[in-house]
ZAMARGU-4260 file (C-alpha; in steps of 0.2 Angstrom, whole numbers, plus 5000, padded with zeros to 4 digits):
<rodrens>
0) 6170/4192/4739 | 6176/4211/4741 | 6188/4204/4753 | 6195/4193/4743 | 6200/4205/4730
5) 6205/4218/4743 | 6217/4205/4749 | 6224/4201/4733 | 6243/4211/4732 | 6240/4215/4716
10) 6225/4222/4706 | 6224/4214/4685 | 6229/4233/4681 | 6243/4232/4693 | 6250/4219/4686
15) 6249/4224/4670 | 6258/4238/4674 | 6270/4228/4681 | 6274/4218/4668 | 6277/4233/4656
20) 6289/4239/4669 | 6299/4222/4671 | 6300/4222/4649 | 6306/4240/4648 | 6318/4237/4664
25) 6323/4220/4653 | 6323/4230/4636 | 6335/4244/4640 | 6350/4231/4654 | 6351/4222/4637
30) 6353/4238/4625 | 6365/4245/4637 | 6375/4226/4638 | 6376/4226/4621 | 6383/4244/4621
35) 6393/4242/4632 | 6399/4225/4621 | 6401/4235/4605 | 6413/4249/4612 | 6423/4234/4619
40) 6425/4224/4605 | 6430/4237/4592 | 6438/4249/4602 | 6458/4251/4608 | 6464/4241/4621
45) 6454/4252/4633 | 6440/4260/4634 | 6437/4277/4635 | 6435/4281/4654 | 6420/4293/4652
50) 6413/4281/4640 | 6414/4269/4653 | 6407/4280/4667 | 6393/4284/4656 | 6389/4265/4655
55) 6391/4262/4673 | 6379/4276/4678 | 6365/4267/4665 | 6369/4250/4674 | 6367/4258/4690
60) 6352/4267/4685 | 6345/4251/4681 | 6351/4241/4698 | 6341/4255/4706 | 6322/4252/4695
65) 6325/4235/4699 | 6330/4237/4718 | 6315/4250/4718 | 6303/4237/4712 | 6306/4223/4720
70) 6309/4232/4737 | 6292/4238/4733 | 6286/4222/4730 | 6293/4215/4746 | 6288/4229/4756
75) 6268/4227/4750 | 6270/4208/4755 | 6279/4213/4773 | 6262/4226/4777 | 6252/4212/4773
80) 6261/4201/4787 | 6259/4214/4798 | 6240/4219/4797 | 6237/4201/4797 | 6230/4196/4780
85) 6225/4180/4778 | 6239/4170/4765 | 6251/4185/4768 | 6262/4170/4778 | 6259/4156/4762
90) 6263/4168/4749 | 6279/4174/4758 | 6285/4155/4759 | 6281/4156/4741 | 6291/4170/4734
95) 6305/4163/4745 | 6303/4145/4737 | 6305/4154/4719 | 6318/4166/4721 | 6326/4148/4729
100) 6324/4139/4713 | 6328/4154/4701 | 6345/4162/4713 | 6356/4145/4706 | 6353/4148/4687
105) 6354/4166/4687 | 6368/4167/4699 | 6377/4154/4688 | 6373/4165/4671 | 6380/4178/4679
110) 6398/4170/4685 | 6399/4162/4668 | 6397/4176/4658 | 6406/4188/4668 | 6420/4176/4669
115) 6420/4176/4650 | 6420/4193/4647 | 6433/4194/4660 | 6444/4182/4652 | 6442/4192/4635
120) 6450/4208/4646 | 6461/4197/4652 | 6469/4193/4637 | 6471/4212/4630 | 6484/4214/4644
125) 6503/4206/4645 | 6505/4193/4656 | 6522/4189/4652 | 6528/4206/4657 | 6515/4204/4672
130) 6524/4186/4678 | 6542/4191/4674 | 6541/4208/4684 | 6535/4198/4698 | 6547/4184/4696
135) 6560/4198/4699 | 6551/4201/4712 | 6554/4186/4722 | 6570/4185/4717 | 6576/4197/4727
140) 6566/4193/4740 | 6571/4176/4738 | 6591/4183/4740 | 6587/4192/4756 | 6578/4176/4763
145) 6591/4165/4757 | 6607/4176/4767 | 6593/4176/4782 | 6593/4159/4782 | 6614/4156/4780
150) 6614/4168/4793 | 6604/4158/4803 | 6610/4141/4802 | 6628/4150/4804 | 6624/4155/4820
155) 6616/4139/4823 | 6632/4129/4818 | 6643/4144/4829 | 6630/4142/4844 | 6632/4122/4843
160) 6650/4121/4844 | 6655/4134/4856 | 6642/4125/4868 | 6646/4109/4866 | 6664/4113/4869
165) 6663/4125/4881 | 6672/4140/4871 | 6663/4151/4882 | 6668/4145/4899 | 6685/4135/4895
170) 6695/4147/4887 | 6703/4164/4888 | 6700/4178/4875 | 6713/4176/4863 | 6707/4159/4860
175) 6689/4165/4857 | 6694/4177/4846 | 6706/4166/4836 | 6687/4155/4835 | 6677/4168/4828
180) 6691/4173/4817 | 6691/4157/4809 | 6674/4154/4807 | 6672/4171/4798 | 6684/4165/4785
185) 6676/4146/4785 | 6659/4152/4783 | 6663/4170/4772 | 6654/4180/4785 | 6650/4199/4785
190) 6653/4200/4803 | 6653/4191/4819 | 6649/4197/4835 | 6648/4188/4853 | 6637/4196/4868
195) 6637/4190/4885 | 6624/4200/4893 | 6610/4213/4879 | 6623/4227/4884 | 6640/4220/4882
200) 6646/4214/4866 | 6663/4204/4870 | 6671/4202/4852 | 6666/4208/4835 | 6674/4202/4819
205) 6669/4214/4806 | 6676/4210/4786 | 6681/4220/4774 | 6666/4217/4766 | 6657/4231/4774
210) 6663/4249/4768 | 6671/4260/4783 | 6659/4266/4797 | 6645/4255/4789 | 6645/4243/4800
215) 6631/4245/4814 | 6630/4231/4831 | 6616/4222/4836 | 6601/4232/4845 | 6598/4230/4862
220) 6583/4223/4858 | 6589/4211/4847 | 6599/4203/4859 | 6587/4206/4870 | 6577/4194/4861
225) 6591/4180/4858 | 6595/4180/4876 | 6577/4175/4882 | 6579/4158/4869 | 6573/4165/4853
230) 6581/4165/4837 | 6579/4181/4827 | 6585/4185/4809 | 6578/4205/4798 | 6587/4215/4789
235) 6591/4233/4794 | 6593/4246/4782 | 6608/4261/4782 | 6602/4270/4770 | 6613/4277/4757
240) 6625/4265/4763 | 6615/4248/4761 | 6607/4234/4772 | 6613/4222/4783 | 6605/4203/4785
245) 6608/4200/4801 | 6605/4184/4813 | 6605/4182/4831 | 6604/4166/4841 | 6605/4158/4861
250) 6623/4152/4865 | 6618/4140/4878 | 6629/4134/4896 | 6631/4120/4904 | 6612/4120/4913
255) 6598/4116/4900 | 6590/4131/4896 | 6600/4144/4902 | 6607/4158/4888 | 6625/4163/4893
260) 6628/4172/4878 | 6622/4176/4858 | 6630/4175/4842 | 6628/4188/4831 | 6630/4184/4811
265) 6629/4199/4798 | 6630/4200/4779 | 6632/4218/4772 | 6622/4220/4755 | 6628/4233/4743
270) 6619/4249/4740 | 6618/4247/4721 | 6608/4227/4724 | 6597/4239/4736 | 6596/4251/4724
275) 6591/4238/4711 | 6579/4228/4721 | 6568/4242/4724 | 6565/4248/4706 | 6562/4229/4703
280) 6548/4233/4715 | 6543/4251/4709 | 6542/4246/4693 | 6532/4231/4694 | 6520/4245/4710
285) 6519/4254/4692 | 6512/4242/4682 | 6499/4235/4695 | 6493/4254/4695 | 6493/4252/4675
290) 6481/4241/4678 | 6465/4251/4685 | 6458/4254/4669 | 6457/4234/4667 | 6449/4233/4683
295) 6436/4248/4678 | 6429/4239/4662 | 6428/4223/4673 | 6417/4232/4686 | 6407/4240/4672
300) 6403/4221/4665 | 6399/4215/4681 | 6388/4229/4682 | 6377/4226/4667 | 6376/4205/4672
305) 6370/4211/4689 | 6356/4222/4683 | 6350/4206/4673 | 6351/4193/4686 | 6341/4205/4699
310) 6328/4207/4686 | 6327/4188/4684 | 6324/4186/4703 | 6311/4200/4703 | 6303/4192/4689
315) 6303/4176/4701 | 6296/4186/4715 | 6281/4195/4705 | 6276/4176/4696 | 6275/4169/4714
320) 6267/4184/4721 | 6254/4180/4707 | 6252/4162/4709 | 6251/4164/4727 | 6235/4173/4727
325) 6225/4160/4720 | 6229/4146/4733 | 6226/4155/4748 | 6208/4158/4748 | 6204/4139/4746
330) 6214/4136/4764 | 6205/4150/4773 | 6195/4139/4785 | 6212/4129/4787 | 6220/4143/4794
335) 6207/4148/4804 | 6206/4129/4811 | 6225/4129/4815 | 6221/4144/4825 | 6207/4137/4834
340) 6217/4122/4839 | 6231/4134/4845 | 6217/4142/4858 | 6212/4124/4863 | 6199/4120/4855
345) 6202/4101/4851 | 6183/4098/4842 | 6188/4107/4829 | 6182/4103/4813 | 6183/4108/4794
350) 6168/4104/4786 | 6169/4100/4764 | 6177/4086/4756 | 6188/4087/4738 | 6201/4075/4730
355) 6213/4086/4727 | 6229/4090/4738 | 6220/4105/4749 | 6207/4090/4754 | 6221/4077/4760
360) 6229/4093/4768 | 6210/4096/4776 | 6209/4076/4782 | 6227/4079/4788 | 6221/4092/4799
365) 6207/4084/4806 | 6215/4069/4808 | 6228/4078/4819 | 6215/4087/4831 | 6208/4071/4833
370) 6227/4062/4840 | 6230/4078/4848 | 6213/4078/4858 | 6216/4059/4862 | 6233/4061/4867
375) 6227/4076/4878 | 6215/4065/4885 | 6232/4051/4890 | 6241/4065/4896 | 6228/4068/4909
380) 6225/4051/4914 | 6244/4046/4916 | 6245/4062/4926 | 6230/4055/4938 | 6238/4039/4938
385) 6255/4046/4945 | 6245/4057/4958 | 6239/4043/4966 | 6254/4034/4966 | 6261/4050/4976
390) 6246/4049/4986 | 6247/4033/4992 | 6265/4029/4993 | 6275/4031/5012 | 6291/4039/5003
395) 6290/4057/5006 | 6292/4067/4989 | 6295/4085/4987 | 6299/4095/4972 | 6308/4112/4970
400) 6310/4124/4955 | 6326/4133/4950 | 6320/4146/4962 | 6319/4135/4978 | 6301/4134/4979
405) 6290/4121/4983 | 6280/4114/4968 | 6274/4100/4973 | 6272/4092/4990 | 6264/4072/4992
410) 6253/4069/5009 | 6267/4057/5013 | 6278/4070/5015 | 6265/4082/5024 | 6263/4069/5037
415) 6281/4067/5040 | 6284/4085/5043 | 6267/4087/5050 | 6263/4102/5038 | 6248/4104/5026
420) 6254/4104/5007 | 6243/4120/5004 | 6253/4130/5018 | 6268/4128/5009 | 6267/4127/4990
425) 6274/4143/4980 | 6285/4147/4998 | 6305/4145/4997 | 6308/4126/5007 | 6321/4137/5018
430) 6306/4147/5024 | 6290/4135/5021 | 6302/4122/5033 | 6308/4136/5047 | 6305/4121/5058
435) 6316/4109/5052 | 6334/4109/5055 | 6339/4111/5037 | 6358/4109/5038 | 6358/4093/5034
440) 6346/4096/5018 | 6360/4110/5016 | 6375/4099/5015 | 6366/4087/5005 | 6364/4101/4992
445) 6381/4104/4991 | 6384/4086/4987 | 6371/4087/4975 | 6384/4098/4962 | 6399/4090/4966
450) 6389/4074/4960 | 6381/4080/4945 | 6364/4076/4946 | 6361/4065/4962 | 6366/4064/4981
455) 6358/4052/4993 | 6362/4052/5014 | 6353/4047/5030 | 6350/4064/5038 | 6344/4068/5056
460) 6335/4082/5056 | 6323/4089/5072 | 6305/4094/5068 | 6294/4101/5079 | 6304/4094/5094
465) 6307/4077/5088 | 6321/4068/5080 | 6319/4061/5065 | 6331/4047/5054 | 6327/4051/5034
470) 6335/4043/5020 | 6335/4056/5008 | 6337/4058/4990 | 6340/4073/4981 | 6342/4072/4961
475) 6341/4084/4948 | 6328/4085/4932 | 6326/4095/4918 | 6309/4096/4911 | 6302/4110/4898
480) 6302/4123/4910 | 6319/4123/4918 | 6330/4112/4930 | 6320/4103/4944 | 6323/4098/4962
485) 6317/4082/4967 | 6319/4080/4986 | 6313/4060/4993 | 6314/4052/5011 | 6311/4041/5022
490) 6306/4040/5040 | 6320/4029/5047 | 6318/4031/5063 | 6306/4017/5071 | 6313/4005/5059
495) 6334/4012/5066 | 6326/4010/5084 | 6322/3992/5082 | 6339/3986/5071 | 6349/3997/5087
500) 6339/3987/5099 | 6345/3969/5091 | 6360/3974/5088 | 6364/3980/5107 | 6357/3962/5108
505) 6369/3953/5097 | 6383/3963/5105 | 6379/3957/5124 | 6378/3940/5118 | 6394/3940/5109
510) 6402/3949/5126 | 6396/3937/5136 | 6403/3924/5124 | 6417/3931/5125 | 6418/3933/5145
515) 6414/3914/5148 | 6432/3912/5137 | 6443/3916/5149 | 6433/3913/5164 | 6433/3894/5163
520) 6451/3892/5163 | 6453/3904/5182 | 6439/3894/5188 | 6448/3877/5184 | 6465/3886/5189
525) 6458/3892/5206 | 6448/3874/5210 | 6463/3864/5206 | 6476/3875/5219 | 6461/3873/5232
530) 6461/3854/5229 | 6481/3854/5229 | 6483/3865/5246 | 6470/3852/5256 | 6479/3839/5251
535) 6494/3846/5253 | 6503/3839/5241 | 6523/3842/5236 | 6518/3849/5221 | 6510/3863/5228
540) 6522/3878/5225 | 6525/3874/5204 | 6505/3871/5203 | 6501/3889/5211 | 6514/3896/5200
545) 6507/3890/5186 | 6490/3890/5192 | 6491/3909/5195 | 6501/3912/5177 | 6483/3906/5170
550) 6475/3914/5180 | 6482/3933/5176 | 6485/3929/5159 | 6466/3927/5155 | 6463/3941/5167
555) 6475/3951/5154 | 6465/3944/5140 | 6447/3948/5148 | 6455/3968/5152 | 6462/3968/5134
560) 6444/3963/5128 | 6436/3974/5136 | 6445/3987/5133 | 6444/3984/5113 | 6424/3987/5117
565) 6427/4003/5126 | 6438/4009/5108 | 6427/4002/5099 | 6411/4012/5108 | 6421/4028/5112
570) 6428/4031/5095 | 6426/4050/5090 | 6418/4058/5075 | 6435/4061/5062 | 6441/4079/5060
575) 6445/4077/5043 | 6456/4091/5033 | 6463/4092/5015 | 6481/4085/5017 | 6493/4069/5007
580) 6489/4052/5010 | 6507/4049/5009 | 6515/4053/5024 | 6501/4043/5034 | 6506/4029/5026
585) 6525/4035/5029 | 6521/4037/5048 | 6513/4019/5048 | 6524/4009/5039 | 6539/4018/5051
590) 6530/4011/5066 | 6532/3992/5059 | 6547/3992/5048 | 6562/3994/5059 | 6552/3982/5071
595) 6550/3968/5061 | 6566/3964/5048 | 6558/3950/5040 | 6544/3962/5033 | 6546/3971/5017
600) 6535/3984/5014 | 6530/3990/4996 | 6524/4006/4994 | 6518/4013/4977 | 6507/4031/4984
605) 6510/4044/4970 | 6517/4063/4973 | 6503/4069/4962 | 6489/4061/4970 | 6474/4073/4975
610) 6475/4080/4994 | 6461/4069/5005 | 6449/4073/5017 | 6457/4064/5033 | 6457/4062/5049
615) 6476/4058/5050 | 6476/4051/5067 | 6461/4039/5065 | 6465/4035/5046 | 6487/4030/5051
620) 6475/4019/5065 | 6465/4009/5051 | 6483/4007/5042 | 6491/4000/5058 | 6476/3988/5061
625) 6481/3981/5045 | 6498/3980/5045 | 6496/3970/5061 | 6486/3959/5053 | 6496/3954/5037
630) 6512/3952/5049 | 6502/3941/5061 | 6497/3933/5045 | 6514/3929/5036 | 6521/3925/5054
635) 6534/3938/5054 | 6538/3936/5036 | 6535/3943/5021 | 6529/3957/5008 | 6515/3970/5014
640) 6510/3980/4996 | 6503/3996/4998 | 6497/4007/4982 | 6487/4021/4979 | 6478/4028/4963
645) 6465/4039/4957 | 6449/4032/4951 | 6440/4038/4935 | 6426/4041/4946 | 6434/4055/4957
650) 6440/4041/4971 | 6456/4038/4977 | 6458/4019/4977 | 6469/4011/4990 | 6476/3993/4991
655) 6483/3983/5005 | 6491/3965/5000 | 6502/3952/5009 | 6508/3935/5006 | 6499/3928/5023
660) 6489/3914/5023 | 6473/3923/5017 | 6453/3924/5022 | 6444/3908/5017 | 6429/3914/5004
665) 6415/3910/5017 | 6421/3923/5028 | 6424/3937/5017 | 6405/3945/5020 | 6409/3946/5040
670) 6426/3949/5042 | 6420/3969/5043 | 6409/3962/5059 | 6409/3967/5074 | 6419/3953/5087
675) 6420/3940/5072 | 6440/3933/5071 | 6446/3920/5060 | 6460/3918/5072 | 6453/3909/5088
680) 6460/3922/5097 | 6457/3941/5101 | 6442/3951/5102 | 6438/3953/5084 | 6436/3970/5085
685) 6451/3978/5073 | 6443/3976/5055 | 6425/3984/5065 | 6436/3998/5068 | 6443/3997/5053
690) 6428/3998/5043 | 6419/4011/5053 | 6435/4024/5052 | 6432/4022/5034 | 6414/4024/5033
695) 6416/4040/5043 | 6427/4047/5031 | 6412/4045/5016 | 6424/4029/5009 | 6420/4011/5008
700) 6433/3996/5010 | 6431/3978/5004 | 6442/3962/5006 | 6446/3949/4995 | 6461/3935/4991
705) 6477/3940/4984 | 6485/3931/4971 | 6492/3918/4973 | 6491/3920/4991 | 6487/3930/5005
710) 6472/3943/5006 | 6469/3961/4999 | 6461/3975/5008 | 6450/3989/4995 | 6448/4005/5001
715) 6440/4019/4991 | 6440/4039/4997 | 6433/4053/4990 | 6445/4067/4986 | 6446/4085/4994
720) 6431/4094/4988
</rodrens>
């Protein structure tokens, strides 16, 4: 119990005390208010100025009590925060709630009668002569903007007419000056001055409307200004001898955007408007200066509304100071629960029951460690569940931090790298996997940005001495505590060994298939002239020539064929560099157009399109193999339609399209394969080739029917990184 009334903020005498403070405070802001009211109202138009400074000294007297005494308020409750007082937290939440509630109303109260009273001021003081000094004002502000502008659209009009004619280039001197004579006298000009370059001035028309020697040119800088495309109009002063208005502005030639000269337009203005203008503007300096005393009594005002409205908040600190104390003892043992929880101890409990709001707060709370505990207990078992998922799974999973180490390692992965999890948890990858040739893992990193959040590749890396096929995945998490590294793969190697083994299968059969083609007809060739020489028969002589014709033309065909495989199995790794897709597609459609009249090609590739990672010589190859293809196609006649675009995706999407007979849908899945023709003759091998120069270069290519006829080739490549 002696706790509890040591951590009350306030003792009963205490508050009583404070109470008489907040009624004296209260007491004197209003007597010196009602003071300050009384001189106001029933003295001159203004008030005394020691009066006033009197007055304002009693308001600030009284802003610094009631600053004092809430600061001390506030400064009691901030020690209490800081020696850790049970409720110190509550109550703070409490006073903020209630100066909240009370800062509207008494700021309101505070604007409302300060406006009044500044209204009241207000009307002690002449607005007419106020508004009608000002209107002067701008009147001659006004003048000088209105000549600016004349001067201005002059120049413009000048400017206009000399370029659309030529003036400047067209005609001799006399003639330009015979202009800008009559323009002076058309537009009632000052003066008018023509510069061909910011240092030479080639005519100038002064009026007698400028008094003698009070006529000054253009500044360097000025035309300066004019001759790099910008208009300029101010207005220079000459003292005792007036102001010019002056304009400048870009006399064009006859290429867009180049200055060959500037117009110059000039109003003088008299010294005596000058002279005029500027007591306008003194005298109306003087009575805004007049008007400090105004402004004095104003601030006095706000000062003795300010005093009342910070008493009224710390009123609404003090009452919720005292109402605070009396609720924070009945939530003790919540507070004490909320910070066992916090620690983790889930089975706690607040013992007592009540009806009243601090008892549905109390079920609340245990209702809450109960949810918390069994969603504790979830977390744990989902988190089991995915461990033996990991554990059990072949796909090898790896996880890094933002700092590159190893967090998590599955025995999947340990027994494809043949290296214990525990060995390498906490290391960097690039040190816990010193055995593993990691430039592959590297480059696939670097993918990993360019892709925003997820590269995938099959990699062949060497571990321990071994060579290994993984498809790997790399992806990018965020979780509470940062960015994460997710690194999957797997072992590709036995299963790559079996598909090369019936794929080298496939492939002989096809070859021999392809052999027996042209062996059948040499063999029927070289029986039938063995048959014709033992019978020696007349024809002999035309059936060997034609007979031996066959015979080297399927020999030709077997060698071509062949050859096609030895391409097709030789074919280097691409070099690819950054260059233009364009001029590929130049180079190939060069090598077919002036060979084949009855071909039109269309070529839509634009100049802007993103340099390409290319192999130029392979990549003009798979152009050519096309090409070939659509004019064997259209039998020698036709359209070939070539366009390039980039891709929303960061691909650069190329079409191919001819008017040839087309690809019948059942064969749009293998046209890509390796010795598959729709032809019934050749070896089948250009679209292989074809297709595997693209995929070398990190692109994919597709075919389907053209519209209404023919066939269309896709390609897609990524752009230069």
């Amino acid at each position: 119990m002696d706790k509890e009334r040591t951590s009350a903020p306030f003792s009963h005498q205490a508050g009583f005390k404070s109470v008489l403070y907040l009624a004296g405070l209260l007491i004197i802001t209003v007597v010196a208010v009602l003071l300050q009211i009384k001189f106001r109202g029933f003295e001159g138009p203004l008030v005394d100025n020691i009066l006033i400074l009197i007055l304002n000294l009693v308001n600030f007297l009284l802003l610094s009590a009631v600053v004092v005494m809430g600061a001390r308020s506030l400064w009691k409750l901030s020690m209490e925060r800081q020696q850790g007082v049970l409720g110190a937290k509550f109550r703070t939440k409490l006073v903020v709630a209630f100066v909240s509630l009370s800062f509207i109303p008494t700021l309101l109260l505070f604007v409302i009668a300060s406006g009044m009273f500044t209204r009241s001021i207000e009307r002690l003081f002449s607005l007419r002569a106020e508004n009608s000094l000002k209107e002067s004002v701008d009147v001659a502000q006004a003048y000088y903007d209105l000549l600016q502008t004349q001067a201005l659209s002059f120049g413009r009009q000048i400017s206009d007419q000399m370029t659309d004619e030529r003036l400047l280039t067209r005609f001799e001197a006399p003639v330009l000056k015979e202009y800008m004579q009559k323009k002076v006298e058309e537009y009632g000009l000052g003066a008018l001055e023509l510069y061909t370059s910011p240092n030479r001035r080639t005519f100038a028309i002064v009026t007698d409307t400028f008094p003698p020697d009070s006529f000054v040119p253009a500044s360097s800088e000025l035309v300066a200004k004019a001759f790099a495309a910008q208009e300029a109009a101010l207005v220079r002063d000459l003292g005792k001898k007036g102001e010019i208005v002056r304009a400048v502005v870009p006399l064009y030639g006859e290429e867009e955007g180049l200055v060959d000269g500037v117009v110059s337009v000039s109003y003088y203005v008299a010294q005596s408007l000058t002279v005029k203008a500027g007591e306008i503007r003194a005298g109306y300096t003087e009575y805004r200066s007049a008007l400090k005393g105004k402004e004095l009594i104003k601030f006095s005002y706000r000062m003795g509304f300010l005093a009342v409205t910070l008493t009224l908040l710390l009123a609404a600190i003090w009452v919720a100071l005292r109402v605070s104390a009396g609720i924070t003892v009945p939530i003790r043992k919540l507070a004490e629960g909320t910070e066992a929880v916090a620690q983790g101890n889930l089975d706690y409990r607040i013992e007592g029951r009540s009806e009243d709001e601090v008892g549905m707060l109390v079920d609340s709370f245990n209702r809450m460690t109960q949810e918390l505990k069994t969603s504790q207990e979830r977390i744990a078992r989902e988190g089991a569940y995915k461990e033996t998922i990991l554990s059990n799974i072949d796909t090898g999973v790896v996880s890094l931090d933002r700092a590159g180490r190893i967090s998590t390692m599955n025995p999947a992965a340990s027994r494809i790298l043949g290296i214990g999890a525990g060995d390498v948890l906490g290391k960097r990858y690039d040190d816990a996997f010193s055995f593993v040739e990691l430039d592959p893992l590297r480059s696939l990193f670097r993918r990993l940005e360019q892709e925003k959040g997820r590269a995938e590749e099959v990699i062949n890396v060497s571990v321990r001495g071994r060579t290994l096929t993984l498809r790997t995945r790399v992806s990018t998490l965020r979780d509470s505590e940062g960015v994460v590294t997710v690194i999957t793969f797997d072992d590709l190697t036995d299963l790559l060994r079996a598909q090369k083994s019936e794929t080298w299968q496939d492939v002989a059969r096809k070859i021999a298939h392809e052999v027996k083609n042209p062996l059948t007809p040499i063999k029927l060739s070289a029986e039938r002239l063995r048959k014709k020489y033992a019978e020696g028969a007349k024809d002999f002589d035309s059936v060997f020539d034609e007979c031996s014709l066959t015979i080297v033309e399927q020999a030709d065909g077997l060698k071509k064929l062949l050859n096609e495989f030895a391409d097709y199995a030789r074919m280097p790794r691409p070099n690819p560099r950054p260059q233009a897709l364009g001029p590929v597609v130049e180079r190939a459609v060069n090598l077919y157009a002036s060979a084949h009249r009855g071909v039109q090609f269309i070529t839509e590739v634009p100049q802007d399109l993103p340099s390409l990672p290319l192999d130029a010589e392979q990549m003009q190859r798979v152009f050519i193999n096309l090409y070939e293809n659509a004019i064997e196609a259209m039998n020698g006649t036709g359209r070939i339609w070539t366009a390039a675009r980039l891709e929303s995706n960061g691909m650069v999407r190329i079409e191919i399209a001819d008017e040839g007979r087309g690809v019948a849908p059942e064969d749009l899945s293998r046209i890509f394969e390796p010795y598959f023709s729709s032809k019934g003759r050749g070896g089948g091998l250009g679209l292989a080739i074809v297709e595997r120069v693209v995929s070398d270069h990190n692109g994919s290519i597709r075919a389907e029917q053209n519209q209404p006829q023919g066939s269309r080739f896709i390609m897609e490549l990524p752009v230069a990184g």
